[in-house]
N, CA, C and O atoms as a GROMACS GRO file, in nm:
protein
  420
    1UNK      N    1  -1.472   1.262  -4.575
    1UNK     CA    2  -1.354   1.324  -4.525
    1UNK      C    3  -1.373   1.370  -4.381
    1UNK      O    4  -1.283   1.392  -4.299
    2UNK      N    5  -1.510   1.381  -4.362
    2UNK     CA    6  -1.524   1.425  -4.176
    2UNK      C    7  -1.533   1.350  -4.131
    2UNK      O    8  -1.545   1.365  -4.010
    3UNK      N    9  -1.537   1.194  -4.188
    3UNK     CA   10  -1.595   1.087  -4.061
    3UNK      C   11  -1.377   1.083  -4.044
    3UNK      O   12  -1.320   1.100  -3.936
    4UNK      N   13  -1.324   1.065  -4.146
    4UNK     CA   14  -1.187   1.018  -4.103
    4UNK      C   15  -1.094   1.165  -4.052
    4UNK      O   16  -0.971   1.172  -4.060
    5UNK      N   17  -1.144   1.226  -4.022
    5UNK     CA   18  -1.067   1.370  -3.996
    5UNK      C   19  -1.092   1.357  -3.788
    5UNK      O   20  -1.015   1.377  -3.694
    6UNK      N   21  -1.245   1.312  -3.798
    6UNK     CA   22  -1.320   1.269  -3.640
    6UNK      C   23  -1.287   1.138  -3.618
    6UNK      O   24  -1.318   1.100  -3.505
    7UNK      N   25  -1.246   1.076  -3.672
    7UNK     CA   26  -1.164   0.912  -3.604
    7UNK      C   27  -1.055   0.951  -3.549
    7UNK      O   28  -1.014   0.920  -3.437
    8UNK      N   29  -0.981   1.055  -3.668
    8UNK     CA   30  -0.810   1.063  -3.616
    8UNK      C   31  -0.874   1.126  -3.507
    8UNK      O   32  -0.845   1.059  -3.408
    9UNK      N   33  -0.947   1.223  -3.474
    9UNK     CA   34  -0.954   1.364  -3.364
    9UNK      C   35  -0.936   1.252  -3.190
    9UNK      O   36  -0.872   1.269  -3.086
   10UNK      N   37  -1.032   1.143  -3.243
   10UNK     CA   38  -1.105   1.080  -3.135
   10UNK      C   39  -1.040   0.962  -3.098
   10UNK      O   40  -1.088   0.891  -3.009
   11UNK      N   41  -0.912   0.924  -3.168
   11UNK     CA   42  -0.791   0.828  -3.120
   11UNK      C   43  -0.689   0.920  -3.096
   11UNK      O   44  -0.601   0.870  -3.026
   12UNK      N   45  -0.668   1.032  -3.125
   12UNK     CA   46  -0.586   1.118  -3.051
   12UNK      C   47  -0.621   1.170  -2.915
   12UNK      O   48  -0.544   1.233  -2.842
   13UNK      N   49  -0.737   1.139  -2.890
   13UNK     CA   50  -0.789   1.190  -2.773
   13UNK      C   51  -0.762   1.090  -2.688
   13UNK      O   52  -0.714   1.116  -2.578
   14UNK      N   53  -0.790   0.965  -2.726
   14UNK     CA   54  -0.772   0.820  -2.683
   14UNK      C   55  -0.621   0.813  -2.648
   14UNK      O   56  -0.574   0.801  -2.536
   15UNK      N   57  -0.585   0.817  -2.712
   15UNK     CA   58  -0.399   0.786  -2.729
   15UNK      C   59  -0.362   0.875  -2.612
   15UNK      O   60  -0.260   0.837  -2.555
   16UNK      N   61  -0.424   0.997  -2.557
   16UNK     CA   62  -0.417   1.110  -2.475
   16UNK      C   63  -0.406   1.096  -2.371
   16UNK      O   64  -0.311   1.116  -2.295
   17UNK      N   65  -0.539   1.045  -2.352
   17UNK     CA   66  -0.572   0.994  -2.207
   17UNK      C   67  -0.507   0.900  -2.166
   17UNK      O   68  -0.457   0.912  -2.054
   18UNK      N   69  -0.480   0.744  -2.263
   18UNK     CA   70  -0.427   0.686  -2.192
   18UNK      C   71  -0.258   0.708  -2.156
   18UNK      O   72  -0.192   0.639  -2.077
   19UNK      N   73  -0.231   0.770  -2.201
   19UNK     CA   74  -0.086   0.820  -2.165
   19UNK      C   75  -0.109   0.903  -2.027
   19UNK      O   76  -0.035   0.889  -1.930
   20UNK      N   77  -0.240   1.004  -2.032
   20UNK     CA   78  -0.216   1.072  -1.900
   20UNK      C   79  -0.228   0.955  -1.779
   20UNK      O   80  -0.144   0.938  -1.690
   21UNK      N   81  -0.312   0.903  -1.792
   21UNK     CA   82  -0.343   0.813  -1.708
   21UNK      C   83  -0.232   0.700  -1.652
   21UNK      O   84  -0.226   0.674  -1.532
   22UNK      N   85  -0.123   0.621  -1.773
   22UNK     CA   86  -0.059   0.561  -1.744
   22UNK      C   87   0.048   0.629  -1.705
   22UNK      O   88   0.148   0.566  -1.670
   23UNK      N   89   0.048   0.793  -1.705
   23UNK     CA   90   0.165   0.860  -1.650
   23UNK      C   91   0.117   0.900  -1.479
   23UNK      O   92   0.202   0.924  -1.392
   24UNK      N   93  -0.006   0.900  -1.458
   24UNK     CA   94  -0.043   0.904  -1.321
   24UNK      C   95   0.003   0.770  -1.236
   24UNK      O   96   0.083   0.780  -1.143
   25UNK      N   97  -0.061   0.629  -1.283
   25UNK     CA   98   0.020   0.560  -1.255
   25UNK      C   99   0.190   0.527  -1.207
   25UNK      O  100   0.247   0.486  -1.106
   26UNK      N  101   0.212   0.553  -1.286
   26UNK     CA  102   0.373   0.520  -1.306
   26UNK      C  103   0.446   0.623  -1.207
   26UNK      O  104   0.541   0.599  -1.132
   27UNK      N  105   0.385   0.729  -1.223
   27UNK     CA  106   0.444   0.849  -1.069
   27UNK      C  107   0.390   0.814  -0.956
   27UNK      O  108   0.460   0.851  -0.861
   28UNK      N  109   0.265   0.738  -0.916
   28UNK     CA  110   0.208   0.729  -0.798
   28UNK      C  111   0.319   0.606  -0.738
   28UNK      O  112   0.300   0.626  -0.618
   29UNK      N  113   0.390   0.528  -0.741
   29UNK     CA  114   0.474   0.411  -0.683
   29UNK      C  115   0.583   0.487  -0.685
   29UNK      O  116   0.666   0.432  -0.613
   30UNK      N  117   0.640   0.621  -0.746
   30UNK     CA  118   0.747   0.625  -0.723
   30UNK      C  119   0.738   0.723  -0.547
   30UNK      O  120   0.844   0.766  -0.502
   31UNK      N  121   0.653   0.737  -0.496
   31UNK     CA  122   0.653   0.835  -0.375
   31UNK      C  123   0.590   0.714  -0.284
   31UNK      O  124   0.477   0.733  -0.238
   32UNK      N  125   0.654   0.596  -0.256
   32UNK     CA  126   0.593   0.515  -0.147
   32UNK      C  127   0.738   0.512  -0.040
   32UNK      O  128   0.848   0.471  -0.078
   33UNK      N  129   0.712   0.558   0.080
   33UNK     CA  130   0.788   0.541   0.154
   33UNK      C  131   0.759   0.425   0.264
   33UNK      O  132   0.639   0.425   0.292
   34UNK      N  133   0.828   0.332   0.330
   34UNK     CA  134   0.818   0.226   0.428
   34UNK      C  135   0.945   0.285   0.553
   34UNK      O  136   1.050   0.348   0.539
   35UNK      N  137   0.897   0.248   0.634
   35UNK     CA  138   0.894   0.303   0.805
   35UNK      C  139   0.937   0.182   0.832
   35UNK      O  140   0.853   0.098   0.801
   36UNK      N  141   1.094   0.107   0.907
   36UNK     CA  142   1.076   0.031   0.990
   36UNK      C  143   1.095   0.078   1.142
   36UNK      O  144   1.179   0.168   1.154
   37UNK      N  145   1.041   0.040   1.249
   37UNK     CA  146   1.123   0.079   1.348
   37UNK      C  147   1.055   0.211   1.362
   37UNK      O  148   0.966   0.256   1.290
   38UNK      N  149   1.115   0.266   1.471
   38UNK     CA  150   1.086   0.417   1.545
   38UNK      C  151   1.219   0.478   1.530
   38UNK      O  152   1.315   0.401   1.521
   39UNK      N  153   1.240   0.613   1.526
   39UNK     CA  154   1.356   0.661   1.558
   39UNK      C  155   1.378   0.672   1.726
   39UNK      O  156   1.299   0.654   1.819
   40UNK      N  157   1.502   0.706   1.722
   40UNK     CA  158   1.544   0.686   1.915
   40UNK      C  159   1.453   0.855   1.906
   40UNK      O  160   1.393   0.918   1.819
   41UNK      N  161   1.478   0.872   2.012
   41UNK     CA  162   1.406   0.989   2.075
   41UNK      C  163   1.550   1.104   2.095
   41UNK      O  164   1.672   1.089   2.089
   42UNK      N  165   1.494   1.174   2.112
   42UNK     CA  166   1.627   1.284   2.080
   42UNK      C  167   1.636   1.340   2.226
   42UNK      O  168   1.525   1.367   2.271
   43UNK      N  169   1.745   1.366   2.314
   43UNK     CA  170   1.779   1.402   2.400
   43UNK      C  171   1.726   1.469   2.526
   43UNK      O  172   1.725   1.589   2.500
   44UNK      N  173   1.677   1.450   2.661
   44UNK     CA  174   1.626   1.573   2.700
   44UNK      C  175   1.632   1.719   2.690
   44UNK      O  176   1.743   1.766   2.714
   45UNK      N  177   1.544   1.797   2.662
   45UNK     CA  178   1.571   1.908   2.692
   45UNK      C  179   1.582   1.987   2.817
   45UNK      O  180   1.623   2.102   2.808
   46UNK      N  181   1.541   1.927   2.963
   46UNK     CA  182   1.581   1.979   3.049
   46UNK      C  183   1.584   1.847   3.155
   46UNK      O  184   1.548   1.732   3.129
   47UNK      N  185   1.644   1.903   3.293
   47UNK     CA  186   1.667   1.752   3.397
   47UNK      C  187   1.593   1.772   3.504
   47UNK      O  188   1.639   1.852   3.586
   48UNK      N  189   1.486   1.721   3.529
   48UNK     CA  190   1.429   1.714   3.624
   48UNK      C  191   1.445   1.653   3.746
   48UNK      O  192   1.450   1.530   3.755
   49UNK      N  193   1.456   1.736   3.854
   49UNK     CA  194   1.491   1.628   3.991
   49UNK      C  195   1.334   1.620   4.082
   49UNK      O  196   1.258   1.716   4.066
   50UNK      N  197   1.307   1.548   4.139
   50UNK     CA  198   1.189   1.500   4.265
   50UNK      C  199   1.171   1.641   4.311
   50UNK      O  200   1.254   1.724   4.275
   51UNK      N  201   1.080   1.673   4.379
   51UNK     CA  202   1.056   1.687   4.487
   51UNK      C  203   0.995   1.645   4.591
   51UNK      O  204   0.961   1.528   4.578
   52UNK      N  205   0.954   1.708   4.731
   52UNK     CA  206   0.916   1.611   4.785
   52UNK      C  207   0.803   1.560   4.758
   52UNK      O  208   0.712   1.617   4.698
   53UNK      N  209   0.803   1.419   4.812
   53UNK     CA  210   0.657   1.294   4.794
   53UNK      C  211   0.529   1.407   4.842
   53UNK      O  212   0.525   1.497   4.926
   54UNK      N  213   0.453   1.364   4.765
   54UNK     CA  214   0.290   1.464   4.793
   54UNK      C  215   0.197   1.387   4.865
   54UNK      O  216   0.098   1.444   4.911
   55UNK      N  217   0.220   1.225   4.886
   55UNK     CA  218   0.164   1.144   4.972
   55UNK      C  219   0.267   1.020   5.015
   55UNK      O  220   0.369   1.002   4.948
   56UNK      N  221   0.232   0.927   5.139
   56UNK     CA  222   0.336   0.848   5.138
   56UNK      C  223   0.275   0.748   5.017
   56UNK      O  224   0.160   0.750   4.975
   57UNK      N  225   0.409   0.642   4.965
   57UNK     CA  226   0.409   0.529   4.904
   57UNK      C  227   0.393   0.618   4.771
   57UNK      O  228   0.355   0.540   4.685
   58UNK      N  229   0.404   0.732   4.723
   58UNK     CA  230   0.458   0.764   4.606
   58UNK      C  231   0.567   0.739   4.505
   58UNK      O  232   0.669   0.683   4.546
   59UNK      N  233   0.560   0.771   4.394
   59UNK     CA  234   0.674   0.660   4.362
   59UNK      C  235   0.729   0.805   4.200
   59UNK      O  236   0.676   0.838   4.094
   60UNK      N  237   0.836   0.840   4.262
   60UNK     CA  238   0.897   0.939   4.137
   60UNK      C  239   0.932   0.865   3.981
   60UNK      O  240   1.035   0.810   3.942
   61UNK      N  241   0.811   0.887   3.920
   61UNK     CA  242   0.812   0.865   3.750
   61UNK      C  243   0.889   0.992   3.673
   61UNK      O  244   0.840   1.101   3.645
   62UNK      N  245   1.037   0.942   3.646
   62UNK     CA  246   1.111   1.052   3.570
   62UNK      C  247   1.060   1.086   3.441
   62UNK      O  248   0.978   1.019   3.378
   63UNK      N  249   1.122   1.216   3.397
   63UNK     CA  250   1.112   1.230   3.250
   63UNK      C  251   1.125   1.171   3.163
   63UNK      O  252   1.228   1.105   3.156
   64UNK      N  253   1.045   1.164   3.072
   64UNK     CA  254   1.074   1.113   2.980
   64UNK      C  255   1.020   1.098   2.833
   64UNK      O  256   0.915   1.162   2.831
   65UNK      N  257   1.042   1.042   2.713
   65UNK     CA  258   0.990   1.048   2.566
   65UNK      C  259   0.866   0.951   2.575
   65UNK      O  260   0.856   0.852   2.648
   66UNK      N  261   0.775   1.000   2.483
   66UNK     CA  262   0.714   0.902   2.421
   66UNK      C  263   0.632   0.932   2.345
   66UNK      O  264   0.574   1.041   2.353
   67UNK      N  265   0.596   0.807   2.212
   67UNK     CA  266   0.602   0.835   2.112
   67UNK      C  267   0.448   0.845   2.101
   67UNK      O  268   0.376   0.762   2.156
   68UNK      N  269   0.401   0.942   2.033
   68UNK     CA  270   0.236   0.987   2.044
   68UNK      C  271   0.188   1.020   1.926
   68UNK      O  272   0.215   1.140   1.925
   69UNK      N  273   0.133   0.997   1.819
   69UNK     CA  274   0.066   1.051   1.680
   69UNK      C  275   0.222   1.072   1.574
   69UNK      O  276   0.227   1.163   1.491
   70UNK      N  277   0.325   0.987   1.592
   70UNK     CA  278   0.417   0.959   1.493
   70UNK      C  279   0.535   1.056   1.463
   70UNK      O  280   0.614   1.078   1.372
   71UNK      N  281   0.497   1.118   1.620
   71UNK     CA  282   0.646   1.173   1.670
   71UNK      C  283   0.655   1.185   1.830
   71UNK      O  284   0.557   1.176   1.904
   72UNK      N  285   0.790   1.209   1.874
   72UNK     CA  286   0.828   1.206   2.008
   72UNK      C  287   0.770   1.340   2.065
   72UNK      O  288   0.751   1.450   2.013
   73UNK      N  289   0.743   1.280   2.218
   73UNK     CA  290   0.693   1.419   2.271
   73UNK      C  291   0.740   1.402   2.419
   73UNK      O  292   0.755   1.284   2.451
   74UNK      N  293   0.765   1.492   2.512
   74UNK     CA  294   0.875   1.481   2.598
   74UNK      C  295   0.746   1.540   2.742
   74UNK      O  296   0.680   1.639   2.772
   75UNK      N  297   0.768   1.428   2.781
   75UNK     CA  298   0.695   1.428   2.947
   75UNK      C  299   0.792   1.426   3.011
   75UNK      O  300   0.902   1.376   2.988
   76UNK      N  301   0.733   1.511   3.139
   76UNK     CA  302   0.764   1.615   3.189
   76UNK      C  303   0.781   1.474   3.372
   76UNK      O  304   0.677   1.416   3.402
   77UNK      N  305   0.899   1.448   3.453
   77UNK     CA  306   0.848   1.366   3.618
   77UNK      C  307   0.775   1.448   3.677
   77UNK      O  308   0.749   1.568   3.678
   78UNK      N  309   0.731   1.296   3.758
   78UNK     CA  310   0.593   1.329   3.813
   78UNK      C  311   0.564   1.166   3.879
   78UNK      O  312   0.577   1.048   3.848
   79UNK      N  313   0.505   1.271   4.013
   79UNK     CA  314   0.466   1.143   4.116
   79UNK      C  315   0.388   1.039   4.085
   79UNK      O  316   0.316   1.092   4.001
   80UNK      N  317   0.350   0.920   4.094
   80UNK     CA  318   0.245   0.855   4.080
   80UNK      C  319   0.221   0.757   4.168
   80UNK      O  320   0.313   0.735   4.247
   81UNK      N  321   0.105   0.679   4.180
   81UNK     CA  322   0.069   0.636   4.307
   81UNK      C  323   0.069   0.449   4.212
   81UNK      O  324   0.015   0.416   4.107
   82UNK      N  325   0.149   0.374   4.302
   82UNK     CA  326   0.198   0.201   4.244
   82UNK      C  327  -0.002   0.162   4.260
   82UNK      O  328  -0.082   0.189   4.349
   83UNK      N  329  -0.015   0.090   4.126
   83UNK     CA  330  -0.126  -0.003   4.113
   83UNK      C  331  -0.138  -0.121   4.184
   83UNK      O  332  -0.247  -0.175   4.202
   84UNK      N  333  -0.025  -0.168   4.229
   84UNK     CA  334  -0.088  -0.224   4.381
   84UNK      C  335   0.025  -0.224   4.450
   84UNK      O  336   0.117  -0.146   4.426
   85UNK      N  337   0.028  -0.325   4.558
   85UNK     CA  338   0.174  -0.295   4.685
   85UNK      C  339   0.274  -0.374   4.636
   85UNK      O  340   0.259  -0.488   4.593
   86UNK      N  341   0.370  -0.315   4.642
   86UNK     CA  342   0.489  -0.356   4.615
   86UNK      C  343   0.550  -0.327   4.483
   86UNK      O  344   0.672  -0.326   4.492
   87UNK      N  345   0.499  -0.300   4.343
   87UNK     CA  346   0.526  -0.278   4.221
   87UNK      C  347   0.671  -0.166   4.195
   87UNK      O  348   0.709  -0.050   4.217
   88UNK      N  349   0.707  -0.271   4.144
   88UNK     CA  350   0.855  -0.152   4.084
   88UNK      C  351   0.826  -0.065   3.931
   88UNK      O  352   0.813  -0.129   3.827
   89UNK      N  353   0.819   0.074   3.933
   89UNK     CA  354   0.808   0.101   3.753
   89UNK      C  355   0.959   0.095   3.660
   89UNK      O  356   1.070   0.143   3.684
   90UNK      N  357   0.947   0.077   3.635
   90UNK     CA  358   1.044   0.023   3.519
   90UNK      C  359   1.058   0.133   3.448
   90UNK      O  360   0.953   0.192   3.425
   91UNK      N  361   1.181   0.191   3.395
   91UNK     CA  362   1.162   0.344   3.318
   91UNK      C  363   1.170   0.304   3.166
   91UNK      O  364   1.212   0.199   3.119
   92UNK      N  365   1.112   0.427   3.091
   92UNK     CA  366   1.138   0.346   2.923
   92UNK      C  367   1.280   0.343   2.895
   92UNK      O  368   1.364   0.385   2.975
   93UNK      N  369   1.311   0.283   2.761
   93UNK     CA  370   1.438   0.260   2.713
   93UNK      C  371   1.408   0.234   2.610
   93UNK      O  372   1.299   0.194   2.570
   94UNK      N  373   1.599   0.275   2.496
   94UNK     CA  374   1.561   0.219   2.391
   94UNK      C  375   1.662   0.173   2.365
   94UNK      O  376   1.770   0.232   2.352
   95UNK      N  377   1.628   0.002   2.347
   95UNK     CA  378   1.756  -0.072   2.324
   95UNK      C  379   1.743  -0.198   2.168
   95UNK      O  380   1.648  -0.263   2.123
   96UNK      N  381   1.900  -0.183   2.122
   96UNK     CA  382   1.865  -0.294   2.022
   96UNK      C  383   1.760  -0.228   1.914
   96UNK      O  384   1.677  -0.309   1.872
   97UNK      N  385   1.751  -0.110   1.869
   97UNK     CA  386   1.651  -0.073   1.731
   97UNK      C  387   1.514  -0.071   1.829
   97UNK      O  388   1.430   0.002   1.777
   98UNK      N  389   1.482  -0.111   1.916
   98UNK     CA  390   1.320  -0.107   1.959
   98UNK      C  391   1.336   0.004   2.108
   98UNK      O  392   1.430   0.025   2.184
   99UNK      N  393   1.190   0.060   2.103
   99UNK     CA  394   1.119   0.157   2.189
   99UNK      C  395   1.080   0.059   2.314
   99UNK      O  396   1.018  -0.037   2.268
  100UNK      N  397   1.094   0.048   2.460
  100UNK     CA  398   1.038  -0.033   2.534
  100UNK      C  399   0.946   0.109   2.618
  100UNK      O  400   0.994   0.217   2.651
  101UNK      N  401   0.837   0.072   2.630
  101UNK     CA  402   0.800   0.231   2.717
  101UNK      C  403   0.788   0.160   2.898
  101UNK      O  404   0.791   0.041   2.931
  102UNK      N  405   0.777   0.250   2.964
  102UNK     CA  406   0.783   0.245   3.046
  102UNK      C  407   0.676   0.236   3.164
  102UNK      O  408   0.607   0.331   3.203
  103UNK      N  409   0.673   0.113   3.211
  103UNK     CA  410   0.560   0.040   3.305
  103UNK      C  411   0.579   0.015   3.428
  103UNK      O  412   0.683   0.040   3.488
  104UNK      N  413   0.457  -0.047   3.484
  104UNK     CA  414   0.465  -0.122   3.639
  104UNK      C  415   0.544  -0.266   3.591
  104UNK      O  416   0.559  -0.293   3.472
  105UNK      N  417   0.585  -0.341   3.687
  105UNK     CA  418   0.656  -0.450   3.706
  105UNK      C  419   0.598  -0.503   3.889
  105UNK      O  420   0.644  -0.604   3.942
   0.00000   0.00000   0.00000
């Protein structure tokens, strides 16, 4: 009578686990989220104008977003000196669902 009293004990235990287990499962897929795309960047918070050039052939890089550790973060214009002669920078944008950031040309 103890060996069948310790079978039931020890398929109830069985029957236990695998329920906890297939209930861990079955909750872990329901929390998968997918990311396409970036969100746009949300508005300036303030407008920055030039001041004057700090050397000649400076070149005024406006404000602007960009996207850093999986959120927007808002840089601040600011002078910068062209990587070689003649280069136009190009400001970021976001057009059509995509982020273009903003480079030399």
């Amino acid at each position: 009578m103890k060996i069948t009293t310790l079978r039931a004990a020890a398929l109830a235990c069985v029957a236990f686990l695998i329920l906890l287990v297939s209930a861990k499962q079955a909750s872990a897929a329901t929390y998968v989220g997918i990311q396409i795309g970036v969100p746009p960047p949300a508005p300036p918070a303030a407008v920055y104008h030039p001041w004057a050039r700090p050397y000649p052939g400076a070149v005024w890089i406006a404000g602007h977003h960009e996207w850093v550790n999986g959120r927007w973060v808002w840089v601040g214009g600011y002078y910068a000196y062209p990587p070689r002669r003649g280069a136009v920078w190009v400001s970021a944008r976001y057009h059509g669902g995509y982020y273009y950031p903003g480079h030399w040309r």
